[in-house]
KEKE-3310 file (N, C-alpha, C; in steps of 0.2 Angstrom, whole numbers, plus 5000, padded with zeros to 4 digits):
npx = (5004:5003:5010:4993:4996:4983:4973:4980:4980:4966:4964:4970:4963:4952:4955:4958:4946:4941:4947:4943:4930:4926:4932:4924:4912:4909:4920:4924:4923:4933:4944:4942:4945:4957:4967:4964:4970:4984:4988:4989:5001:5014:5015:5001:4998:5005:4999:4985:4988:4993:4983:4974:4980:4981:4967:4963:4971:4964:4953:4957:4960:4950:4942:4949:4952)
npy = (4994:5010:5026:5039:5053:5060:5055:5061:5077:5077:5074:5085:5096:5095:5095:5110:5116:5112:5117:5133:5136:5140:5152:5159:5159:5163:5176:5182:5172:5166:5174:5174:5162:5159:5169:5162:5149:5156:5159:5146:5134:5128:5115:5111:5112:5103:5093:5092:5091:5082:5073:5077:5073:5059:5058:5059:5048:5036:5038:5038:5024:5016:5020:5018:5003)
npz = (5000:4994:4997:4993:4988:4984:4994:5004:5002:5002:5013:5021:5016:5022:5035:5035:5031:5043:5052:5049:5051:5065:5066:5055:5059:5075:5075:5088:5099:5095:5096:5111:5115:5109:5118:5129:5127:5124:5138:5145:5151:5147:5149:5149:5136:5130:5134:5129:5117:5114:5118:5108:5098:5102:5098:5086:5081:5086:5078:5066:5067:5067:5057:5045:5049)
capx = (5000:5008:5006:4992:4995:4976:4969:4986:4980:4958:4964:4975:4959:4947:4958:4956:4939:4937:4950:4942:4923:4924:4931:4922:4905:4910:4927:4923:4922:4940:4949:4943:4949:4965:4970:4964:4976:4990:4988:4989:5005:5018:5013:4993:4997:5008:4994:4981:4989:4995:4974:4970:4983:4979:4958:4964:4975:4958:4947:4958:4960:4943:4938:4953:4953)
capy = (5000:5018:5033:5041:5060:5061:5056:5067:5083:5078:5077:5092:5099:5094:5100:5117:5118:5112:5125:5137:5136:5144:5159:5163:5158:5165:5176:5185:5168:5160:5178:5173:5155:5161:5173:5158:5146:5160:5161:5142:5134:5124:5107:5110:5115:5096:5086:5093:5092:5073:5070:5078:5068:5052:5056:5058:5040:5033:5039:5035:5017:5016:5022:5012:4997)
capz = (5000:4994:4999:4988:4988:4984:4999:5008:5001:5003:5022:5022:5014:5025:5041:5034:5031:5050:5057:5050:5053:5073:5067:5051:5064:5079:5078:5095:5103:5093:5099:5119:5116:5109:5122:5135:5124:5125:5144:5147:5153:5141:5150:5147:5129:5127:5135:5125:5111:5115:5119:5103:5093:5102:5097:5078:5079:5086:5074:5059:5066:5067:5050:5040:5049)
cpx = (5004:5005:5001:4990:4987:4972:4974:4983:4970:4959:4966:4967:4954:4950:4957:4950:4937:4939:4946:4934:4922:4926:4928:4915:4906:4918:4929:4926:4930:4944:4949:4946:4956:4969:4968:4970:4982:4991:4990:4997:5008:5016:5005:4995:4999:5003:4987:4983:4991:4988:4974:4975:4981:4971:4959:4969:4968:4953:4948:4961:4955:4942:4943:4954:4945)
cpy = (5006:5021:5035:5048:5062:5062:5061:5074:5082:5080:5082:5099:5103:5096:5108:5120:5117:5116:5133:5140:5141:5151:5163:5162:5161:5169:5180:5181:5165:5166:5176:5167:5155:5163:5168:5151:5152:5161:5153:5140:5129:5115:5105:5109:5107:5092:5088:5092:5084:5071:5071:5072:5060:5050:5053:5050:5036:5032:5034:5029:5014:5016:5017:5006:4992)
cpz = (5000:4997:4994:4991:4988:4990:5003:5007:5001:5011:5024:5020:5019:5033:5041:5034:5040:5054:5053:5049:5060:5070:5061:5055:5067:5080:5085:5099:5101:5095:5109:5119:5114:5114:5129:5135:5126:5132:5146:5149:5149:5140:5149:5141:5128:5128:5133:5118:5107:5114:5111:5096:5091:5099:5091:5075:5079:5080:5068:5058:5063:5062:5044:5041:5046)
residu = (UNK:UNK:UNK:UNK:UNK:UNK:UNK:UNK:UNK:UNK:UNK:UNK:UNK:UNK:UNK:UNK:UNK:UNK:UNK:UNK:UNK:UNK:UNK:UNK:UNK:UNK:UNK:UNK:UNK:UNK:UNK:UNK:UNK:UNK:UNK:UNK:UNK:UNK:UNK:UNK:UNK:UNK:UNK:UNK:UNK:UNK:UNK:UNK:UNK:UNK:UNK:UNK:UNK:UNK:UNK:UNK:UNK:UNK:UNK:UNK:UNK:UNK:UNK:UNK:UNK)
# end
């Protein structure tokens, strides 16, 4: 099984389309969430970032297996 670019750049796509739905909906609400992420501390930022990583290993076991 190769890599197929195609799907690489539909997900790349569709990551974009999801990062940028809160602030074209609510950009009031993505300026408080930013500046409460900018305030958090180095070790929160890793283990949210770790949780979010490990949701998206989950999922795409899930749906490719």
């Amino acid at each position: 099984m190769g890599l197929d670019w195609t799907d690489f750049f539909a997900a790349l796509a569709i990551v974009c389309i999801i990062e940028g739905i809160m602030p074209f909906l609510n950009p009031q609400g993505m300026k408080r969430l930013l500046a409460r992420i900018a305030a958090m501390e180095e070790r929160e930022l890793r283990l949210g970032g770790l949780f979010s990583m490990g949701v998206g290993l989950a999922i795409l076991f899930l749906v490719r297996s």
